[in-house]
KOLVEX-187643 format. One record per residue: y, z, x of N, C-alpha, C in turn; residue number from 1; residue in one letter. Coordinates in steps of 0.05 Angstrom, whole numbers, always signed. Each point is the difference from the previous one (the first is absolute). Layout:
<nodes>
Y:Z:X:Y:Z:X:Y:Z:X:NUM:A
...
</nodes>
This chain:
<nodes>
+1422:-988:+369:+5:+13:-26:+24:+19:+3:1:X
+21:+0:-20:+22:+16:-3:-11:+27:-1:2:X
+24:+25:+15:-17:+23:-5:+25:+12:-11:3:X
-6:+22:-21:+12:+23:-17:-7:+25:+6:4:X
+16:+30:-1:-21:+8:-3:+4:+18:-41:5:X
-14:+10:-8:+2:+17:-23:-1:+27:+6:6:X
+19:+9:-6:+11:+33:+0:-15:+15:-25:7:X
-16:+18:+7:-9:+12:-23:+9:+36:+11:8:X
-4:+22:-23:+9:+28:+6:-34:+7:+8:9:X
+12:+22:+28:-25:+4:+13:-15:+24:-18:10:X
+15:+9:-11:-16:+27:-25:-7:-10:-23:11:X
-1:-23:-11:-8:-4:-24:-24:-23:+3:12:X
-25:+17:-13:-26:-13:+3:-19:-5:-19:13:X
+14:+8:-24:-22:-12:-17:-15:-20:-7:14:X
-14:-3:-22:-9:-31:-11:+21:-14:-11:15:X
+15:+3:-7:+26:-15:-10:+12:-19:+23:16:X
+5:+15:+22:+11:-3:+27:-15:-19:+14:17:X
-21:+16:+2:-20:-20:+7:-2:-23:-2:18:X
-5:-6:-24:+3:-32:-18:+19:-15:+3:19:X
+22:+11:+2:+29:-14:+0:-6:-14:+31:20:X
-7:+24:+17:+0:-18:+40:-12:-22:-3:21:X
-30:+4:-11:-13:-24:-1:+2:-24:-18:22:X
+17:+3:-20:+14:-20:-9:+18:-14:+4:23:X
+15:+12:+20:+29:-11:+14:-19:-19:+27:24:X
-13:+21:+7:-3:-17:+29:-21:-25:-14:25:X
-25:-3:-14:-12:-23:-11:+22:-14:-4:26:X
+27:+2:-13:+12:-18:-9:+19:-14:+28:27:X
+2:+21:+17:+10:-14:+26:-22:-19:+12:28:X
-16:+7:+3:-21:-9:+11:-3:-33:-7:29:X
-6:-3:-27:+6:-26:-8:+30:-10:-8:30:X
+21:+14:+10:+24:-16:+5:+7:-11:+24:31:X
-24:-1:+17:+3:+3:+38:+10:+17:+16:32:X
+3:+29:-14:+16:+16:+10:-16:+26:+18:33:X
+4:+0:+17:-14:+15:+25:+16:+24:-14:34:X
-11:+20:-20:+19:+26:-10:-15:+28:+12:35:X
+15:+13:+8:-16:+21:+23:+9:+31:-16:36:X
-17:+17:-12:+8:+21:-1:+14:+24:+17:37:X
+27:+8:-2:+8:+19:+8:+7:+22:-19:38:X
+2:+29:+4:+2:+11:-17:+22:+20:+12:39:X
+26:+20:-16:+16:+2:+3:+0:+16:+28:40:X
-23:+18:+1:+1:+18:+29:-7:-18:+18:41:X
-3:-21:+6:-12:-16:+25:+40:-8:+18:42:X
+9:+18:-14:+25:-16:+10:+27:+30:+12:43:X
-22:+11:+13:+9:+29:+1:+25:-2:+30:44:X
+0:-20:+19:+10:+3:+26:+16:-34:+2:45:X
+28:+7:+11:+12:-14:+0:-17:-37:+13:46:X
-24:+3:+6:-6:-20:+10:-19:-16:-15:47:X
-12:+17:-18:-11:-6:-32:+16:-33:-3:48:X
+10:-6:+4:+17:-15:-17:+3:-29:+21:49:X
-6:+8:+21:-4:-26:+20:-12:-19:-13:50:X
+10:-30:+3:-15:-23:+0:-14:-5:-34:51:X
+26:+18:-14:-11:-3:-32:-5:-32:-7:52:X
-18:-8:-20:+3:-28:-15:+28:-3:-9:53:X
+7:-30:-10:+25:-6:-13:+4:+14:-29:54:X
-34:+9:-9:+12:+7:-30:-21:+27:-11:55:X
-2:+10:-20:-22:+20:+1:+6:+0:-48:56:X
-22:+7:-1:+3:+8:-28:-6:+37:+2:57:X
+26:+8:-6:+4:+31:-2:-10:+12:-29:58:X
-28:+3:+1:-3:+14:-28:-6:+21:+4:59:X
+29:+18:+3:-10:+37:+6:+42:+5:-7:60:X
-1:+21:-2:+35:+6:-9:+3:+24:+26:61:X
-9:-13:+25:+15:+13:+16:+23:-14:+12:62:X
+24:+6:-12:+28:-7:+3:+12:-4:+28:63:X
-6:+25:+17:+14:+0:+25:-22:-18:+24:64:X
-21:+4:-6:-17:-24:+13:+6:-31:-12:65:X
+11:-4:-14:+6:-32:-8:+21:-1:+3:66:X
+20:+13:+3:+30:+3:+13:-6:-10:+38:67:X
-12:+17:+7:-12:-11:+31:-16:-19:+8:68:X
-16:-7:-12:-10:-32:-9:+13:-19:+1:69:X
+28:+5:-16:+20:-25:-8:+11:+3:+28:70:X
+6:+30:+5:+23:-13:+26:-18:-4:+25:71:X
-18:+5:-4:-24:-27:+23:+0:-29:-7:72:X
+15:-5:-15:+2:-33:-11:-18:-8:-23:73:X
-23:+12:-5:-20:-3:-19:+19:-2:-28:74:X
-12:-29:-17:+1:+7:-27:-19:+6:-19:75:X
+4:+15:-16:-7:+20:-16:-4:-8:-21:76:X
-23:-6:-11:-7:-2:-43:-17:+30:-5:77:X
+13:+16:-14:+31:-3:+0:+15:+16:+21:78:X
+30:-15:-14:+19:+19:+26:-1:+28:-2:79:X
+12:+14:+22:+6:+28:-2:+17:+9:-24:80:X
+15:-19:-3:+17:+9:-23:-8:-2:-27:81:X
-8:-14:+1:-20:-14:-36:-17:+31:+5:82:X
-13:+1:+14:-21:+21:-4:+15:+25:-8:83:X
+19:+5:+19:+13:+22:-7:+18:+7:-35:84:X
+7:-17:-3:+14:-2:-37:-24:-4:-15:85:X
-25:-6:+7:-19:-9:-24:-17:+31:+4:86:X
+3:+18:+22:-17:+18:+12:+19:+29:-18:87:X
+19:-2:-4:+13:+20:-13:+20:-17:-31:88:X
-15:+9:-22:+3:-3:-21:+33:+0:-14:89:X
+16:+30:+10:+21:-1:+5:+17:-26:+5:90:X
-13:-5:+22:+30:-25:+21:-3:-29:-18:91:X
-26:+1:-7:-15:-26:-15:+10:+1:-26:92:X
+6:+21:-19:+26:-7:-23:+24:+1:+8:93:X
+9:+15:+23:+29:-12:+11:+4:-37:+0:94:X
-25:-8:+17:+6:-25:+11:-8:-18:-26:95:X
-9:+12:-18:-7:-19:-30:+30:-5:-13:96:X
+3:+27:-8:+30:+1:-10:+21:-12:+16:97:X
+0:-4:+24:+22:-10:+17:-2:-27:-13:98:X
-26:-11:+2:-4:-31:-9:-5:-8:-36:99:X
+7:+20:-2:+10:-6:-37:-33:-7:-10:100:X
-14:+9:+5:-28:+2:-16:-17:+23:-6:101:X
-9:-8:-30:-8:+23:-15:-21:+17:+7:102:X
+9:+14:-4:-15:+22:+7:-9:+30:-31:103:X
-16:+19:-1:+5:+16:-14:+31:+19:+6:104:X
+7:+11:-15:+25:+14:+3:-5:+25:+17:105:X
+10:-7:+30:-4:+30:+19:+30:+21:+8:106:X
-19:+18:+3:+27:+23:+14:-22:+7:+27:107:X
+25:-5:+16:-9:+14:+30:+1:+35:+2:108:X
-23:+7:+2:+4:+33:-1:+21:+4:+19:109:X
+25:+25:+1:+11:-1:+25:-19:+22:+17:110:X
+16:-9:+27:-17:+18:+21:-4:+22:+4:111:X
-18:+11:+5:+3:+41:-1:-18:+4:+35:112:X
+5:+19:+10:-6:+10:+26:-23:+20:+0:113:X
-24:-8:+19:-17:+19:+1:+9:+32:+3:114:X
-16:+15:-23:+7:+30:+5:+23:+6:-22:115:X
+10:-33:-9:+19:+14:-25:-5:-14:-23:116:X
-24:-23:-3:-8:-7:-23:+26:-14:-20:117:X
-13:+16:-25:+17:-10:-29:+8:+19:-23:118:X
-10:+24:+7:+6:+25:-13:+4:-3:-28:119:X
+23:+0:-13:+3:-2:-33:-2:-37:-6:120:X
+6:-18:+20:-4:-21:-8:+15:-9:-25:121:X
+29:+7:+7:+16:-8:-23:+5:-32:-9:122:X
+0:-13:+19:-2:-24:-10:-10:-18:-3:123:X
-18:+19:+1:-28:-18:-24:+4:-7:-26:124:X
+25:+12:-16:+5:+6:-22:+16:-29:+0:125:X
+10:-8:+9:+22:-27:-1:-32:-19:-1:126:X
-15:+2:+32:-15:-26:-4:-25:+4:-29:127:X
+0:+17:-6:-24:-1:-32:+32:-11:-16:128:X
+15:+0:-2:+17:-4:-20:+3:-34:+5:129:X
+1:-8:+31:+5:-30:+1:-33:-12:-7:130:X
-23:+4:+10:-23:-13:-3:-18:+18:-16:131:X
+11:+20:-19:-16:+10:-17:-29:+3:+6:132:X
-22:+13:-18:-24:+12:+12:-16:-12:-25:133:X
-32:-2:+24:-7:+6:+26:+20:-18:+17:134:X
-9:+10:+18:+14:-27:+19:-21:+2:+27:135:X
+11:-21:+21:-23:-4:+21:+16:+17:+26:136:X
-11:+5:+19:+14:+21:+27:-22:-20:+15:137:X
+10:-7:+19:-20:-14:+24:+14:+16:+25:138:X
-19:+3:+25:+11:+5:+22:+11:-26:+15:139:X
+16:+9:+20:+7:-31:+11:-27:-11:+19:140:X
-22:+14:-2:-15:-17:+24:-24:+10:-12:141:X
-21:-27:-7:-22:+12:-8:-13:-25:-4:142:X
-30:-7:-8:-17:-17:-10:-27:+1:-17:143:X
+0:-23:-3:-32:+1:-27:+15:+27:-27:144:X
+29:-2:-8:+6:+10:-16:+1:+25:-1:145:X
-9:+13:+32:+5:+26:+1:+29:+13:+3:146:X
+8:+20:-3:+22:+2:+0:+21:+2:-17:147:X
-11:-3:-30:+11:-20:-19:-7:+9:-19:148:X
+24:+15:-18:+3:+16:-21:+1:+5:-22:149:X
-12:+0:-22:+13:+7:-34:+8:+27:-5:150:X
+28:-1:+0:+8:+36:-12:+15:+0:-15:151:X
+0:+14:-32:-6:-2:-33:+26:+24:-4:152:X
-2:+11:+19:+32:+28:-1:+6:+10:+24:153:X
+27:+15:-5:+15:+3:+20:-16:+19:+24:154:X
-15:+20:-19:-16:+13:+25:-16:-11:+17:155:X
-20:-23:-16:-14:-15:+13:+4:-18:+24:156:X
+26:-8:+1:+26:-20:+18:+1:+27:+19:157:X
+10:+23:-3:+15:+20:+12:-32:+11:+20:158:X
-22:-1:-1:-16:+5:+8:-13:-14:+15:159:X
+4:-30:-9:-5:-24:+24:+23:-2:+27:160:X
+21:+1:-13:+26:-2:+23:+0:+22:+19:161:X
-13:+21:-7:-1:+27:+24:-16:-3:+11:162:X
-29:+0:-17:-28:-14:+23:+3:-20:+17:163:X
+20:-10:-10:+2:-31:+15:+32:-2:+24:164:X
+6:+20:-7:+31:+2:+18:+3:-15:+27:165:X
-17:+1:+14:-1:-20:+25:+4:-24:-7:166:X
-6:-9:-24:-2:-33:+7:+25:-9:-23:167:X
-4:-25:+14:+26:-14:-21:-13:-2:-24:168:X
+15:+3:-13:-9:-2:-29:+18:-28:-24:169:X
-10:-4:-10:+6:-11:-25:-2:-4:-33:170:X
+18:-5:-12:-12:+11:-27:+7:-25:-12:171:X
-20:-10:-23:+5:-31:-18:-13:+6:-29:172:X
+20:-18:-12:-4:+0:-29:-26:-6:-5:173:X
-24:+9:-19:-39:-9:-5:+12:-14:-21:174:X
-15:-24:+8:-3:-27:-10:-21:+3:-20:175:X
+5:+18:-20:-33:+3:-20:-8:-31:-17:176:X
+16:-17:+10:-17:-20:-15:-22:-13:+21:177:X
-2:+13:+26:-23:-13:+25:+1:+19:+9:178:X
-12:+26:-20:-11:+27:+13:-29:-16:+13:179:X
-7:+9:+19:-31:-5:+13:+1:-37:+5:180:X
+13:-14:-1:+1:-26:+5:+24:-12:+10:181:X
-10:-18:+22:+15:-15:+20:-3:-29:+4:182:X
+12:-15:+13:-6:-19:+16:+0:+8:+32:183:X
-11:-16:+19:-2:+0:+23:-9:-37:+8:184:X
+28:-2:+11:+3:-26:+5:+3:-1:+35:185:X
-17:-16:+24:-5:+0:+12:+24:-22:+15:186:X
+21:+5:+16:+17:-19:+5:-5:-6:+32:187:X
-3:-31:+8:+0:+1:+38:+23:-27:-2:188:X
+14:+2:+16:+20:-17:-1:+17:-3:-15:189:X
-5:-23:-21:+30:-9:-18:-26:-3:-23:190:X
-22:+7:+5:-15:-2:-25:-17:+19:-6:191:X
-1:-4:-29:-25:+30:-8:-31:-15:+2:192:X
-8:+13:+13:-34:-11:+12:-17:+17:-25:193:X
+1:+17:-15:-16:-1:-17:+6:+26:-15:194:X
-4:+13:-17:+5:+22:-26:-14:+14:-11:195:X
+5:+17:-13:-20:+18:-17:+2:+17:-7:196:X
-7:-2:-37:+6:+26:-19:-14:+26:+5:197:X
+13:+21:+8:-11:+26:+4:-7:+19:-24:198:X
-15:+15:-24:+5:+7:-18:-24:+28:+4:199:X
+7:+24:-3:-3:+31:-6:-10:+4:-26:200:X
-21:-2:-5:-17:+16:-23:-8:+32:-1:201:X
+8:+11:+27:-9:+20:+11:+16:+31:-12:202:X
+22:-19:-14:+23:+24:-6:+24:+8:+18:203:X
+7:-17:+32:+11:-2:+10:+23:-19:-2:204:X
+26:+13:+5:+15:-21:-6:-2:-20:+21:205:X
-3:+7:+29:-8:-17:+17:-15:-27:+7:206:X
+5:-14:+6:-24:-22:-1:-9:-10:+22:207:X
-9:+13:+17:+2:+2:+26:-31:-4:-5:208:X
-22:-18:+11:-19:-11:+9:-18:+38:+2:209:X
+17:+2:+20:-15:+27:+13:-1:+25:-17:210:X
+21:-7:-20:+1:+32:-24:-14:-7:-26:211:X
-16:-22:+16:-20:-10:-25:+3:-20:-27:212:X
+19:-10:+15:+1:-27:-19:-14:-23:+9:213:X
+1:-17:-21:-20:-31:-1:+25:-17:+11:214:X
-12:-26:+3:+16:-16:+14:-14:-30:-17:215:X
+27:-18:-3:-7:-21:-19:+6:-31:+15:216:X
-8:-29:+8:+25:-12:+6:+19:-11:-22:217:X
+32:-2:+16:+19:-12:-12:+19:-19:+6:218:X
+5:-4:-22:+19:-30:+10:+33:+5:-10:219:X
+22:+5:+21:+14:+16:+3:+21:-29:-21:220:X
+14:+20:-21:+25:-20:-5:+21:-16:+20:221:X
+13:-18:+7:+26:-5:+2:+13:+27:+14:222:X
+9:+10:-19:+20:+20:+1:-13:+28:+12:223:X
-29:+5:+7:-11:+22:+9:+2:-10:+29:224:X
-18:-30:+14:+9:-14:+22:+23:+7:+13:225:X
+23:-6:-21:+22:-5:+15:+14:+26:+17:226:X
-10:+25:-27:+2:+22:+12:-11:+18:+26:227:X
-23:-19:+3:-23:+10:+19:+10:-9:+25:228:X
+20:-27:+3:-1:-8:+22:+33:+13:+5:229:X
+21:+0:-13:+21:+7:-3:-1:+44:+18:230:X
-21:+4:-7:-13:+31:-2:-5:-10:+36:231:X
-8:-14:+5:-11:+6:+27:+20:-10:+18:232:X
+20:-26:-6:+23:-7:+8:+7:+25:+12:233:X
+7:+13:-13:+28:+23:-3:-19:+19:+22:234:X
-20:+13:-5:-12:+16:+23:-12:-12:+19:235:X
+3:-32:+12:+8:-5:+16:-37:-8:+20:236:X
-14:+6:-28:-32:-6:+5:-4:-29:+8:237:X
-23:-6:+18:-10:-30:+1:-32:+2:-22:238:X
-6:+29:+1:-19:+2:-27:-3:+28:-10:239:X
-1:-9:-25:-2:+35:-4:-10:-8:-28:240:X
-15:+29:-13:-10:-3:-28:+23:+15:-14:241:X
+6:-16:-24:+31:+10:-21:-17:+14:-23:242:X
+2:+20:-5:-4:+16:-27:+22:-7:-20:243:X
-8:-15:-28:+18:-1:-11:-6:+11:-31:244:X
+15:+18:-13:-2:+7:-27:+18:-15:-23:245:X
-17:-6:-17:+6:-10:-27:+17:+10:-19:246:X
+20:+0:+1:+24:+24:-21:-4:-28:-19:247:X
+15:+19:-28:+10:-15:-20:+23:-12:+5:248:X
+7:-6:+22:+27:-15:+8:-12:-17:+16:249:X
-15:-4:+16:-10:-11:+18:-19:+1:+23:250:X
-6:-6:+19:-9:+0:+22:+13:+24:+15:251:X
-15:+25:+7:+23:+21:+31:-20:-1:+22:252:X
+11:+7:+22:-3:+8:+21:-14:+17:+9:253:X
-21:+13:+3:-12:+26:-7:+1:+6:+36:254:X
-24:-12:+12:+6:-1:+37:-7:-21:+10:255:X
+14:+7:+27:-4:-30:+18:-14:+15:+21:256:X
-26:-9:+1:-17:+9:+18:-13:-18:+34:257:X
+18:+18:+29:+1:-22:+20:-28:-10:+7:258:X
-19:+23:-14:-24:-16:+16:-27:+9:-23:259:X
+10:-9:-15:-19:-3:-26:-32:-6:+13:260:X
-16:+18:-15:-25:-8:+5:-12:-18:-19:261:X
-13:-20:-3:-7:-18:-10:-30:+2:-21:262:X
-21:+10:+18:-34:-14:-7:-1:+6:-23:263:X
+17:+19:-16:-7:-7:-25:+11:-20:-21:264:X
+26:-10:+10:+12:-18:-9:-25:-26:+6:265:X
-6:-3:+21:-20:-17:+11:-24:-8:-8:266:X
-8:+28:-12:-26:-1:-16:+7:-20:-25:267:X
+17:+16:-9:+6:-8:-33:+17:-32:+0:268:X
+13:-13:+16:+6:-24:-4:-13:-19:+22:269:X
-16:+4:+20:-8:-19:+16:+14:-7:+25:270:X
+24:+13:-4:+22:-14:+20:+7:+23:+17:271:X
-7:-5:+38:+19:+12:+12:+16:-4:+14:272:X
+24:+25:-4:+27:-7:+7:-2:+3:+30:273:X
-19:+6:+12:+0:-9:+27:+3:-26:+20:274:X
-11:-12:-23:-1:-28:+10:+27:-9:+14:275:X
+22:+2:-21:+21:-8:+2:+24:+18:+13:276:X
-16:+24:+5:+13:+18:+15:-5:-17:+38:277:X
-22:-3:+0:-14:-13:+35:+19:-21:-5:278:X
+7:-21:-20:+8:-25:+3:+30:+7:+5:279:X
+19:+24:-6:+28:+2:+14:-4:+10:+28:280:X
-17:+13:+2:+0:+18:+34:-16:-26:+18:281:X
-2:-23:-5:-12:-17:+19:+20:-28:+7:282:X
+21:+7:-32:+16:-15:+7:+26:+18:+24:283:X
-4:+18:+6:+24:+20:+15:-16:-4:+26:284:X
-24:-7:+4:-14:+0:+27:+6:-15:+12:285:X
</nodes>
């Protein structure tokens, strides 16, 4: 039997977590795949790394551990690099925009230095003038929709950006025609393995599973597809789950997520994207 192993983060233990290990490895299991849990601290001493397998599925965003992975020869679903642009929100509308796909309309906060913040926050005044209010503030690194902002005036913006001064920041036009509703389209390869309408009754603009929205299945247009797989092209994913929002113009980009959790997509359409996740990592074996 081929062996793998799966990279999981050694601090994160919940039931969520949980579920995901034992869904990946069941799904190795009946792909013939001998998949062995490691988790990111098991790899603390340069010798950690002896006699690695040919391939490993990395579902954890520790960056500089999958950087040392690769240069042990190991390949990576996903790569170091995919993880890293899909892991900071920031680099992931750089690399959208580089590739000419839609996105909501963002401004990159500029940078400010611990200990000197954002003080009067003057030009905040240009970006409410380019994406008008509310508008959305996300940090560059975050998940399950945490992180992730509605602020309605300038003070409100001016109060997130100081609390938040450490991190990269970003600011995008709110899409109020898919306030609280999304898609989440599940991409592994060159194809979307399965979909699903996310929708917020809760009063949240969010539609994040976990901030208490329902989950529906769907059957993605043409032109939502094309974006889904075009979306993961560009960040450079072999799978990832695409958040996509519904404007009156079309299909955007909302995130490209490197290591999307699934079971609830799973619940709600039948289909897991595991399957076909084991079926690329056995063809690399």
């Amino acid at each position: 039997m081929k062996k793998a192993w799966l990279i999981v983060n050694a601090f994160l233990r919940g039931s969520s977590f949980a579920g995901m290990r034992a869904a990946l490895l069941q799904a190795a299991k009946d792909a013939g795949i001998d998949m062995t849990v490691k988790t990111n601290a098991d790899f603390i001493t340069r010798d950690s790394l002896a006699n690695p397998p040919a391939a490993a599925l990395f579902f954890d965003k520790d960056i500089r551990l999958a950087k040392r992975m690769e240069s042990s020869g190991m390949r990576l679903f996903n790569s170091a690099q995919a993880i890293a642009v899909c892991d900071d929100k920031t680099l992931t509308s750089l690399v959208l925009e580089q590739a000419g796909l839609p996105q909501p309309e963002t401004i990159l906060c500029p940078m400010s230095y611990p200990g000197i913040g954002y003080r009067e926050g003057e030009f905040l005044d240009e970006v409410i003038q380019v994406l008008g209010l509310p508008l959305v503030i996300k940090e560059g690194k975050g998940s399950f929709g945490q992180q992730v902002y509605l602020a309605r005036s300038k003070d409100e913006i001016l109060t997130i950006v100081r609390r938040e001064a450490h991190c990269e920041l970003l600011f995008q036009r709110f899409i109020s025609e898919s306030a609280g509703r999304d898609l989440r389209l599940y991409v592994v390869g060159k194809q979307v393995v399965a979909a699903i309408r996310r929708v917020n009754t809760q009063g949240d603009f969010r539609a994040n599973l976990e901030n208490g929205a329902s989950a529906f299945p769907h059957t993605p247009t043409a032109a939502q597809e094309a974006l889904a797989l075009a979306a993961s092209e560009a960040c450079g994913t072999d799978f990832a789950g695409i958040d996509l929002l519904q404007s009156n113009n079309g299909p955007l980009i909302c995130e490209v997520n490197s290591n999307a959790h699934f079971l609830g997509l799973m619940r709600v359409t039948g289909i897991n994207p595991a399957k076909a996740m084991m079926e690329q990592i056995r063809a690399a074996l």
